[in-house]
C-alpha positions as semicolon CSV with decimal commas, in nm:
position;residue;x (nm);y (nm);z (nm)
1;X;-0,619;-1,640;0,884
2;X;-0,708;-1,313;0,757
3;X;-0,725;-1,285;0,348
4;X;-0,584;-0,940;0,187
5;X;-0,686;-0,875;-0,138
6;X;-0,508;-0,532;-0,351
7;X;-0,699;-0,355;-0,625
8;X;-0,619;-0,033;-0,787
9;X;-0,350;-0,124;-0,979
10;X;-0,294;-0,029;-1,375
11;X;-0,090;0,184;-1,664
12;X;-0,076;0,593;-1,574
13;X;0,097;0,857;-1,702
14;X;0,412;1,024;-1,532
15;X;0,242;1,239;-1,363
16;X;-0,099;1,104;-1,307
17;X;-0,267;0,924;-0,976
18;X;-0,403;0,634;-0,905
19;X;-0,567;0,479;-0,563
20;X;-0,508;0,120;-0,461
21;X;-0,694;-0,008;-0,232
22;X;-0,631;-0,318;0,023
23;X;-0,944;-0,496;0,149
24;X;-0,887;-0,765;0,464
25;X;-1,135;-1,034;0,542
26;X;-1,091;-0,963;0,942
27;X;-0,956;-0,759;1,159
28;X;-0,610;-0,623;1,141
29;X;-0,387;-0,383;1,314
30;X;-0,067;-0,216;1,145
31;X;-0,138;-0,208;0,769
32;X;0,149;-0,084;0,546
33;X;0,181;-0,075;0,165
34;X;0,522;-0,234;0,064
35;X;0,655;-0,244;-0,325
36;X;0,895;-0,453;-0,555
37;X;0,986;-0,342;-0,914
38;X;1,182;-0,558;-1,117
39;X;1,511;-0,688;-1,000
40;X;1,498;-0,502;-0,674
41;X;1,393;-0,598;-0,319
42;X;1,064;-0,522;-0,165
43;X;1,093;-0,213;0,007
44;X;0,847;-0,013;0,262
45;X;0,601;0,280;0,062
46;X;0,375;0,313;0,373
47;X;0,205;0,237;0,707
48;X;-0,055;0,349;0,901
49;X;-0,174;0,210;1,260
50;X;-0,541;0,090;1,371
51;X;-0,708;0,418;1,413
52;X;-0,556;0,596;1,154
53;X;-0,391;0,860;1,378
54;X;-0,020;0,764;1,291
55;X;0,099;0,728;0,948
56;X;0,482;0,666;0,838
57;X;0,587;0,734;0,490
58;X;0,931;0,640;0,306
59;X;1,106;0,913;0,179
60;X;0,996;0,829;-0,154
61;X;0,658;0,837;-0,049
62;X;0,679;1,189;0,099
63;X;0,430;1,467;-0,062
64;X;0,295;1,253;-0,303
65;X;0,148;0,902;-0,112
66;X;-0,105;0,918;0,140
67;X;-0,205;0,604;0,305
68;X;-0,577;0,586;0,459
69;X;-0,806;0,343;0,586
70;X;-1,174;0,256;0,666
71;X;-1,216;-0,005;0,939
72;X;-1,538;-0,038;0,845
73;X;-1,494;-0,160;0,547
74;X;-1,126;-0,348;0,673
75;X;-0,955;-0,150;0,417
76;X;-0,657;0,040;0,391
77;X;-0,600;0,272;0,071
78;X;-0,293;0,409;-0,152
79;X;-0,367;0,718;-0,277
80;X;-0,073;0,823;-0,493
81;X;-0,010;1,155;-0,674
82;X;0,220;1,274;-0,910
83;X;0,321;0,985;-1,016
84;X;0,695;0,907;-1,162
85;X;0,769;0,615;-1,423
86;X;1,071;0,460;-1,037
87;X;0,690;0,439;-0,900
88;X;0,623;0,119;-1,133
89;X;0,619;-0,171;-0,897
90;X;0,439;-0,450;-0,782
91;X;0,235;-0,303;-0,464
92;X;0,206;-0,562;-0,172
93;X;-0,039;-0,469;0,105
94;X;0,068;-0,600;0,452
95;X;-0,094;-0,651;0,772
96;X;-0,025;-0,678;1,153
97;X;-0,236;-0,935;1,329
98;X;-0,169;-0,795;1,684
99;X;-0,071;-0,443;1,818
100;X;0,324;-0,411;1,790
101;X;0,330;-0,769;1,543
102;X;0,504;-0,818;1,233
103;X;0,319;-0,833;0,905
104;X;0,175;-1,140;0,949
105;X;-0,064;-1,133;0,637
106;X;0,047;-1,059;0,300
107;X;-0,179;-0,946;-0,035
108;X;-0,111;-1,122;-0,353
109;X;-0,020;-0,765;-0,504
110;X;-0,137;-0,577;-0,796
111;X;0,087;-0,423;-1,068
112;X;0,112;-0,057;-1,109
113;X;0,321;0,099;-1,461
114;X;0,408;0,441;-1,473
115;X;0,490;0,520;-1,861
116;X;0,732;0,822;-1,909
């Protein structure tokens, strides 16, 4: 069973950045960043596959969002720009545990706010 553990999180201006960062106690495959702000269903932010080559973005995501990871250090980063007070979520990173699997491993989340 592989552990994921989010960081990153906080309050930011409209406007302003922050990084979040996703660190897995093994190996994984797919890695995505996923979101949930109050009242609304978790929806996909990001993904990006093993070697980093392919990355996916939703639409939201686009221009501002760039997903990243070190498999070094088993850890997939958020790096989010420009940042709009419909950004304020709970940020979920997710992880495949085989090439082509569903997210089998889910992070406890950390809380970003976005004040206007």
């Amino acid at each position: 069973q592989v552990q994921l553990v989010e960081s990153g999180g906080g309050l930011v201006q409209a406007g302003g950045s922050l990084r979040l960062s996703c660190n897995a106690s093994g190996r994984t495959f797919t890695m995505a960043w996923f979101r949930q702000a109050p009242g609304k269903e978790r929806e996909f932010v990001a993904r990006i596959n093993w070697s980093g080559a392919n990355t996916d973005y939703a639409d939201s995501a686009k221009g501002r969002f760039t997903i990243s990871r070190d498999n070094a250090k088993n850890t997939v980063y958020l790096q989010m720009n420009s940042l709009k007070p419909e950004d304020t979520a709970v940020y979920f990173c997710a992880a495949a545990a085989k090439p082509g699997g569903d997210y089998a491993y889910w992070g406890q989340g950390t809380q970003v706010t976005v004040s206007s």
